[in-house]
C-alpha positions in Angstrom: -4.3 23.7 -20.5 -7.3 22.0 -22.4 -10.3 20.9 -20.8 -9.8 17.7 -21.6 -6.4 17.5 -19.3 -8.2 20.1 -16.4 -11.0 17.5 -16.4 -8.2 14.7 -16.3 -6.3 16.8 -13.5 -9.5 17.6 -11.3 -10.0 13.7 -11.2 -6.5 13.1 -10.1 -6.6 15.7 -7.1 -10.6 14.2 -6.4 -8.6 10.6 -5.9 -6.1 11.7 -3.6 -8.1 13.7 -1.5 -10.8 10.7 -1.5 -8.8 7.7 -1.7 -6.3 9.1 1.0 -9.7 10.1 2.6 -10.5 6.3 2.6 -7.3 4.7 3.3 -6.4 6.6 6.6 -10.1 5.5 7.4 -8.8 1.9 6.8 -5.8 2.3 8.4 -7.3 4.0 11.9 -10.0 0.9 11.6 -7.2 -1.6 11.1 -4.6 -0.2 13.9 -7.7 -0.4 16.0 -8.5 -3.7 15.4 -4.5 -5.0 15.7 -4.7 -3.5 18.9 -7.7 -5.4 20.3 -7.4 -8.7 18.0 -3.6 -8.2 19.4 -4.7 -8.9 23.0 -7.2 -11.6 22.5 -5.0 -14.0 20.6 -2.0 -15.6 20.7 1.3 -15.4 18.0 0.5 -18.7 17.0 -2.9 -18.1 15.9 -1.8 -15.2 13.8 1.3 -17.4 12.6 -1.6 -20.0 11.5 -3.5 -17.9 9.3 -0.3 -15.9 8.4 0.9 -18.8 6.8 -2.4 -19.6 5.1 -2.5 -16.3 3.8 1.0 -16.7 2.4 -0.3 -19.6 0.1 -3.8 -17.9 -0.6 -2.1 -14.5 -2.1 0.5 -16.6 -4.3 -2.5 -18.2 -5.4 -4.5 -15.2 -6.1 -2.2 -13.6 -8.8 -1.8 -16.6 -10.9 -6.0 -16.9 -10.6 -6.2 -13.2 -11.8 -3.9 -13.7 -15.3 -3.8 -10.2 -14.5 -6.6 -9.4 -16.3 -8.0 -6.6 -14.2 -4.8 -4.4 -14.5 -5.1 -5.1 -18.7 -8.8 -3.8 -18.8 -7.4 -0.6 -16.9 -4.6 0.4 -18.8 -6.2 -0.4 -22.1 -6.9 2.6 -24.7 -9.8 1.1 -26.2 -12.1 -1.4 -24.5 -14.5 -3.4 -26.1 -17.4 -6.0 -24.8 -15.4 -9.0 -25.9 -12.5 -7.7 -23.9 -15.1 -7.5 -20.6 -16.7 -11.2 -21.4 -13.3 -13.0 -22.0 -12.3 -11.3 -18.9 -15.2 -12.4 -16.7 -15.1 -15.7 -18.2 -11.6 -16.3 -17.5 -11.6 -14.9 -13.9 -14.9 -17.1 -12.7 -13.1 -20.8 -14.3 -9.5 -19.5 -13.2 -10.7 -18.6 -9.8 -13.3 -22.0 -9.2 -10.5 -23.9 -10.0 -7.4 -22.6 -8.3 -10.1 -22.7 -5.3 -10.3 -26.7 -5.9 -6.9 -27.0 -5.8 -6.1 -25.6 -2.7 -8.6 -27.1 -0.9 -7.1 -30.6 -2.1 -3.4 -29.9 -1.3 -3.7 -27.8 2.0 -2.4 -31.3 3.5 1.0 -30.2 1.8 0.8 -26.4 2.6 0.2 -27.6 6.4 3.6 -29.9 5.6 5.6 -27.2 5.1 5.1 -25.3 7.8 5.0 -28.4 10.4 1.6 -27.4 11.8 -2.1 -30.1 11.0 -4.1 -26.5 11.7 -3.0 -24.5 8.8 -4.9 -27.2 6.7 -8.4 -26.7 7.8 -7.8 -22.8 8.0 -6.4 -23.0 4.1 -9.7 -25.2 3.1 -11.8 -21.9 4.6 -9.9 -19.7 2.9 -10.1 -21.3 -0.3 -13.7 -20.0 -0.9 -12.0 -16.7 -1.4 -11.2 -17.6 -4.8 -14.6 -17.9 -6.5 -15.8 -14.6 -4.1 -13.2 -12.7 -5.9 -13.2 -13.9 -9.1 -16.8 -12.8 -10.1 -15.9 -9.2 -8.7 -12.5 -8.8 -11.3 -14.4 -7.3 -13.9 -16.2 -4.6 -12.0 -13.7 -3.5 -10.0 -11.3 -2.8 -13.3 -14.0 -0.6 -14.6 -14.7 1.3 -11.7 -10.5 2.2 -11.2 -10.7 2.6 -15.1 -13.8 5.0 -14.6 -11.6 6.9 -12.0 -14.8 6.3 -9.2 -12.2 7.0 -6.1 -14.8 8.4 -3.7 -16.9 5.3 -4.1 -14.1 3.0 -4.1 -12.9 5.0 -0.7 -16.6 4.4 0.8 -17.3 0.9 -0.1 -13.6 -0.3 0.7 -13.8 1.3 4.3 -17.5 0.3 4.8 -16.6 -3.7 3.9 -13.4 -3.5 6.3 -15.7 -2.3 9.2 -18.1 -5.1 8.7 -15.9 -7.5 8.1 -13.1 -7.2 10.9 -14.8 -5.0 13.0 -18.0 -5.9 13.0 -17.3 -10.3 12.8 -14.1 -10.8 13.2 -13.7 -9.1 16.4 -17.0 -10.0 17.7 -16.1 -13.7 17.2 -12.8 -12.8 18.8 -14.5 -11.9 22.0 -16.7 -14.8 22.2 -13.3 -17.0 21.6 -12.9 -18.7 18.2 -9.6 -17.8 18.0 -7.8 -18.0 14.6 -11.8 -18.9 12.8 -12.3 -14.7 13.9 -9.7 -13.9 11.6 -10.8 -16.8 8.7 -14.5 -15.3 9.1 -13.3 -11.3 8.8 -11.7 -12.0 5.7 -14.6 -14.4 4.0 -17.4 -12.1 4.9 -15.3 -8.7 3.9 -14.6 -9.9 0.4 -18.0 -11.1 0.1 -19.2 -7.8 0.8 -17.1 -6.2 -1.6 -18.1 -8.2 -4.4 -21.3 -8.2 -4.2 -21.0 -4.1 -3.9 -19.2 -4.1 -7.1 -21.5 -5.9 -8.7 -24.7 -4.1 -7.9 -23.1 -1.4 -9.1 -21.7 -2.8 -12.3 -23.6 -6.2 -13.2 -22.2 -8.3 -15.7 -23.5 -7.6 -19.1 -20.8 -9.4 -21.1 -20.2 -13.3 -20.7 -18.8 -15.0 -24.0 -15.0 -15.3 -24.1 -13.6 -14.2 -27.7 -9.8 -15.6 -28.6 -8.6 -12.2 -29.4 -9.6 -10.1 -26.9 -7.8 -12.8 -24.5 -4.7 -12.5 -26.8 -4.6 -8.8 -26.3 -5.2 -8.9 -22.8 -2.9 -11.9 -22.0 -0.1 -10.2 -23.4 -0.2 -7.1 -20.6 -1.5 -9.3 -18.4 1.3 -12.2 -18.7 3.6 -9.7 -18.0 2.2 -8.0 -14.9 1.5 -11.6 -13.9 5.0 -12.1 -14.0 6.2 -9.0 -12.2 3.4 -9.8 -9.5 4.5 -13.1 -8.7 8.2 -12.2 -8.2 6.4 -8.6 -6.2 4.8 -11.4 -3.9 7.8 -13.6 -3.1 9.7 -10.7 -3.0 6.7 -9.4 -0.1 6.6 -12.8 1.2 9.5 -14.6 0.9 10.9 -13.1 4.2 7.5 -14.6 5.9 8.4 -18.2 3.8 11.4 -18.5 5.4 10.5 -17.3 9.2 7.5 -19.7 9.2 9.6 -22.7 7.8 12.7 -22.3 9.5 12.0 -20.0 13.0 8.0 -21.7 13.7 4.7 -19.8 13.5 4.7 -18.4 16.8 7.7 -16.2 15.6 5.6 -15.6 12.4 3.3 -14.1 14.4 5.5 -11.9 15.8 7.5 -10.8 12.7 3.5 -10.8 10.7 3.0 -8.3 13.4 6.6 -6.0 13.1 5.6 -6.0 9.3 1.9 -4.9 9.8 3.2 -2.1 12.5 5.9 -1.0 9.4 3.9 -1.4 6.3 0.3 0.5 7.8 1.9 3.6 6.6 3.8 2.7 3.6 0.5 1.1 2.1 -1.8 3.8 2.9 0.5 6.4 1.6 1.7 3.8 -1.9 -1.6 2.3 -2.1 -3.4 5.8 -2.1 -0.9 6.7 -4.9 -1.0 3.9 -7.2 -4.7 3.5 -7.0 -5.3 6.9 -8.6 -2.1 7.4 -10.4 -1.9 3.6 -12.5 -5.5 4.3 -14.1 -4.3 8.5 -14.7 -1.1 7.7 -16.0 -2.7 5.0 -18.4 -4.6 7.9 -19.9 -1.3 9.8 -21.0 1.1 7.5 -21.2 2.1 8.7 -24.4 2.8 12.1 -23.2 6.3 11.3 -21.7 6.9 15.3 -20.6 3.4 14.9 -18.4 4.4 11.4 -16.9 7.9 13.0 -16.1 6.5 15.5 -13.7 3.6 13.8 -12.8 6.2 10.4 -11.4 8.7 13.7 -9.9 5.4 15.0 -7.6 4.9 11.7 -6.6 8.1 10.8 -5.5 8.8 14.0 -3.9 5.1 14.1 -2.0 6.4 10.3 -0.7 9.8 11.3 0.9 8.0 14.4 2.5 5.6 12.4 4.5 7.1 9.1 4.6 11.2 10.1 5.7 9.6 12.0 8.9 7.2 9.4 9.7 10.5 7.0 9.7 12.3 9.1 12.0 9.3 9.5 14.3 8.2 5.6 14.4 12.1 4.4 14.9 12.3 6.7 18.1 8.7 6.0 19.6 8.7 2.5 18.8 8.5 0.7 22.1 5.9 3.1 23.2 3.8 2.3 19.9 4.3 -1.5 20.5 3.2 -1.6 24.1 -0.1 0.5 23.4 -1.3 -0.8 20.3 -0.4 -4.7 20.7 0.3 -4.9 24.8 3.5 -5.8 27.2 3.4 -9.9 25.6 4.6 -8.2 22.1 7.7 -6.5 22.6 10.1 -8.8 20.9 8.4 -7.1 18.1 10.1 -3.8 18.6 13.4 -4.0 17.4 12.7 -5.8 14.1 10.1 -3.0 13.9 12.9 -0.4 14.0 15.3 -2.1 11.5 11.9 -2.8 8.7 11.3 1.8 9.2 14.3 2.3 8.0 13.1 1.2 5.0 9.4 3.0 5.1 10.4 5.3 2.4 12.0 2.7 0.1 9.2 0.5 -0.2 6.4 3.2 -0.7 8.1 5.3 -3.6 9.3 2.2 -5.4 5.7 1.7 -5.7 5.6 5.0 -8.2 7.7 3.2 -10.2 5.7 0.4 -10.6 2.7 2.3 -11.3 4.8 4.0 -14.2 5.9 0.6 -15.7 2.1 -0.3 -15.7 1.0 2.5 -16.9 3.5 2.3 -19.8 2.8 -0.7 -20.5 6.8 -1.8 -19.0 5.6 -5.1 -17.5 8.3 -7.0 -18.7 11.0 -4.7 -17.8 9.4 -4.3 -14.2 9.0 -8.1 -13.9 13.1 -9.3 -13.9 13.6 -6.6 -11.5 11.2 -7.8 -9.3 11.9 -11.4 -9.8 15.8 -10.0 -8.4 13.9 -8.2 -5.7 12.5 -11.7 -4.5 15.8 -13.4 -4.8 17.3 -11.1 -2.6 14.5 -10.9 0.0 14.5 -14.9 0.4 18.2 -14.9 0.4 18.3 -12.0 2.9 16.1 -13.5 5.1 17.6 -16.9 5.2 21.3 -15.8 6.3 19.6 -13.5 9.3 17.6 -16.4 10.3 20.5 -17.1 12.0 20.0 -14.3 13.9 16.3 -14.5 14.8 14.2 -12.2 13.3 16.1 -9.3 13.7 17.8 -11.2 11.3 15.5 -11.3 8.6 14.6 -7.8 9.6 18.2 -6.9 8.3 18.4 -8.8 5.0 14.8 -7.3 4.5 16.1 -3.8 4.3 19.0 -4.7 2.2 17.3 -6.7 -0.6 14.5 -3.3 -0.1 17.7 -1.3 -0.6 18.2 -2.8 -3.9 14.8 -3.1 -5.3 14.6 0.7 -4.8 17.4 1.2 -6.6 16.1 -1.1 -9.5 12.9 0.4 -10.2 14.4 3.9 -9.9 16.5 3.6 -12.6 14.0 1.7 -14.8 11.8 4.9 -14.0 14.3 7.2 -14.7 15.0 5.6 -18.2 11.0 5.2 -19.0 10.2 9.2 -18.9 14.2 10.5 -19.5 15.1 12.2 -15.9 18.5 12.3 -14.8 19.7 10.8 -11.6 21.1 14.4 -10.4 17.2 15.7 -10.7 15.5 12.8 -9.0 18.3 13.4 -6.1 17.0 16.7 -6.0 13.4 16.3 -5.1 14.2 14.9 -2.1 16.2 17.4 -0.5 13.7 19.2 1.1 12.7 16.0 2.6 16.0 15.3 4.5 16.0 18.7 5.9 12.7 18.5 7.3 13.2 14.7 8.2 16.6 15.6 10.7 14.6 18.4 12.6 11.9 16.5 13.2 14.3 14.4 14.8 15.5 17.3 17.0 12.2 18.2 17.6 11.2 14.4 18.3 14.1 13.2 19.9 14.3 15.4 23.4 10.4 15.1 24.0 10.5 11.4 24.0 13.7 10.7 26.2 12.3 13.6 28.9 9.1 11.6 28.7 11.0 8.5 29.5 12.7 10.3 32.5 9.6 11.1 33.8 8.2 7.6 33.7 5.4 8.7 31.7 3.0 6.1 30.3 3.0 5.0 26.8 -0.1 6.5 25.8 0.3 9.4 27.3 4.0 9.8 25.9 2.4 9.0 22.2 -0.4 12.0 22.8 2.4 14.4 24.1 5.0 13.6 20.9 1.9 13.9 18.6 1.1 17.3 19.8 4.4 18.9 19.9 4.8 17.4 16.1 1.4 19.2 15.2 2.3 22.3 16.3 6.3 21.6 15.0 4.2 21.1 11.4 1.9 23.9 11.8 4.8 26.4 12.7 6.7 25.6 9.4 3.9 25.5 7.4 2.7 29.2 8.8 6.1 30.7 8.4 8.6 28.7 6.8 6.9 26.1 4.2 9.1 27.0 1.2 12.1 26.5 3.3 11.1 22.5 3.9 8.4 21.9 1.9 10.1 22.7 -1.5 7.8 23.5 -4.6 5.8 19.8 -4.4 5.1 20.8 -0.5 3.6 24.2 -1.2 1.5 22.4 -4.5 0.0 20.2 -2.0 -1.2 22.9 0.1 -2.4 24.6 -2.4 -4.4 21.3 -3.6 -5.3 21.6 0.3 -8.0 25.1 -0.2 -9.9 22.8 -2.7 -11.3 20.5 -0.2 -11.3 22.6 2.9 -14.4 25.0 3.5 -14.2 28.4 3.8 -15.6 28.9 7.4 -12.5 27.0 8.4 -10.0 27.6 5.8 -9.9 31.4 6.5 -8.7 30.0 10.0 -5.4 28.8 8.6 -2.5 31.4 7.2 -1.1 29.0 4.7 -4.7 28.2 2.8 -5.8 32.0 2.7 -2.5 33.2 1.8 -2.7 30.9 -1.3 -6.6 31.4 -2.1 -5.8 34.3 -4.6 -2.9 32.8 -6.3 -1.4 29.7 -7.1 1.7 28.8 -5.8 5.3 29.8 -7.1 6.0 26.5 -7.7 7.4 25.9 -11.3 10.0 27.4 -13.6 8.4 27.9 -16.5 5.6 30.1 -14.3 2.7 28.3 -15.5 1.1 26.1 -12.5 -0.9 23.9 -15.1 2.3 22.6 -16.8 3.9 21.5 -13.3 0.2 19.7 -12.3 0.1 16.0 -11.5 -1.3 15.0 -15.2 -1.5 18.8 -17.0 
């Protein structure tokens, strides 16, 4: 392999290792601050700035042109492309902020509520924040920076919802604690990113915007239908079921989606800018979207299994006894977990290809389906929606599967394959699972104590097959993962672990045409 593609490779396994590093940071911080913001407010408050939110994001995408993903996933950038693109963001982004602030009179129509105005006028200063931070944050995911994206990202959600938004919490402002968090965390994080990468280029050129536009159009397009598709179901719970049942379904969704963004988002973030850099080497992309998809069903199929069985424990400790309305649309939404994080490989591919258009009319079907879906189990409450959720989730899989599939030439029969390691080790977790929780139950054990208990039996489940059985359930991606595993773990303590010093001297059997570089993530 040359050392142009180990160089490209080392960066790869560097971004997981910090980017997961900094996402499950985010995520502990964030599940933490659920848990207390959970029992300090009411569902309406976080249906108010739910639906505020709802209106903001939409906004947000057509502000961005999707210009930051073009300066990414471009071959060759030049200045003009970085001064059209900072030029474009700050005007797009000043006036989209305008514009909200003058029709939040008609968002608070929709949703039958006066205080979804004045929250919506707050938020509307998120716009110009953001804008003058597009630029820098391109080039640091285009410079592959993942520890200090990791850092600052986990650093600005501390401050922000941690450090304000639960402290205003606490001394009772109510919904304003959650306006605040999200004002003072994006301010942090732009003016991190530009510190570190100040704007040097400010005149707009017509041709660089042309040549951006035309990627960016069509991941604009993709991202809007992507958002209904996210939103849609929250669209038609506010509208039609009222914002206090917002609150609880924004809460079933959070509860859901924790695990499915940390383990997507931690993906895409260093596989979009990676994949970008070969996406003309279809044989690399092939295995490189195959690992992916594999490493997703291995963590993500499990973690279904476990968070459908423990879920009214989970609810009661992290959001409290007024929540548990929340649990069985909570269950129904899991079933999907491992739909809606390895689709996201597929989007990453049709970036990374430059597939925007092919990605966006699936997605634009995906939002159909999700607003439709949700408005027949309206009906139904929102257990309901939960239900057309997972089918139009169900079909958007599906979709983008096949798209991939097509983009890099892998047969269905092979992409089947990869996950059958996953089912195996999926069904005796639930063996495993299953009896500890019901004889915790029988013993009236209390929900945080039940949690603890499950969580250790699973560690040492885990920690059993990957001594003595890992090839059996892990498959070949498994074992390459714990192989990546003795790169980031010290000796003093890896020699402390079979599985890490049995691979120190050798690289895992893990490919059949026996050479570990041509089976690696990007070499």
């Amino acid at each position: 392999m040359s050392q142009e593609k180990q160089g490209l490779t080392q960066k790869v396994l560097s971004g997981l290792f910090w980017t997961a590093g900094g996402k499950g940071a985010q995520a502990v911080l964030q599940f933490v601050v659920m848990a207390i913001l959970a029992r300090l407010m009411s569902p309406l408050e976080f249906g108010i700035v739910g639906a505020a939110m709802i209106i903001v994001g939409f906004s947000d995408i057509l502000t961005r042109l999707g210009l930051g993903p073009a300066l990414v996933q471009r071959s060759e950038l030049k200045p003009a492309h970085l001064g059209t693109a900072l030029f474009v963001s700050l005007i797009f982004s000043s006036l989209t902020g305008a514009l909200i602030w003058i029709f939040a009179p008609t968002a608070a129509g929709f949703f039958n509520y006066e205080g979804v105005e004045t929250v919506l006028r707050a938020l509307a200063w998120l716009f110009p924040i953001r804008g003058c931070g597009v630029v820098a944050d391109s080039l640091a995911q285009r410079e592959m920076r993942f520890k200090w994206l990791a850092s600052r990202d986990a650093l600005c959600l501390f401050v922000g919802y941690f450090g304000v938004g639960v402290g205003l919490a606490l001394a009772g402002f109510g919904v304003w604690a959650l306006v605040a968090a999200s004002l003072v965390t994006a301010s942090i994080r732009t003016i991190a990113l530009l510190i570190e990468y100040p704007p040097k280029h400010f005149l707009p050129q017509r041709r660089a915007f042309q040549e951006l536009v035309y990627f960016g159009g069509g991941f604009t397009l993709a991202r809007i239908a992507n958002y209904l598709a996210l939103q849609g179901d929250n669209l038609v719970v506010g509208r039609m079921l009222g914002l206090p049942a917002l609150g609880l379904y924004g809460r079933a969704y959070q509860l859901m989606s924790a695990p499915a963004s940390l383990f997507g988002q931690v993906l895409d973030d260093v596989l979009f800018p990676s994949m970008s850099k070969m996406q003309h080497e279809k044989e690399r992309l092939a295995k490189a979207y195959l690992r992916g998809v594999s490493l997703i069903a291995l963590v993500m199929l499990p973690a279904s299994v476990v968070s459908i069985i423990i879920a009214p424990e989970l609810v009661r400790f992290l959001l409290g006894a007024k929540w548990m309305e929340v649990v069985l649309p909570f269950r129904i939404l899991t079933l999907g977990l491992i739909l809606r994080t390895s689709y996201k490989m597929s989007d990453s591919l049709a970036r990374a290809t430059g597939s925007v258009y092919r990605r966006a009319w699936r997605q634009a079907v995906y939002a159909a389906s999700v607003i439709g879906g949700a408005w027949i189990g309206q009906f139904w409450g929102i257990a309901g929606v939960a239900a057309g959720v997972l089918a139009s989730l169900i079909i958007n899989f599906t979709l983008m599967a096949q798209m991939s599939l097509n983009v890099v030439g892998i047969s269905t029969r092979t992409f089947l394959k990869v996950h059958e390691k996953a089912f195996l080790l999926s069904m005796t977790t639930a063996l495993v699972t299953l009896p500890t929780v019901v004889f915790l139950r029988q013993a009236n054990a209390p929900p945080f104590l039940l949690l603890i208990v499950t969580g250790l039996v699973l560690f040492v489940y885990f920690s059993l097959i990957i001594v003595f059985a890992p090839h059996r359930f892990l498959g070949e991606e498994g074992m390459w993962m714990l192989y990546v595993l003795k790169n980031y773990v010290p000796d003093k303590y890896a020699d402390k672990f079979a599985f890490i010093k049995e691979n120190r001297e050798r690289k895992p059997a893990v490919v059949s045409d026996g050479s570990a570089e041509n089976n690696g993530v990007s070499g």
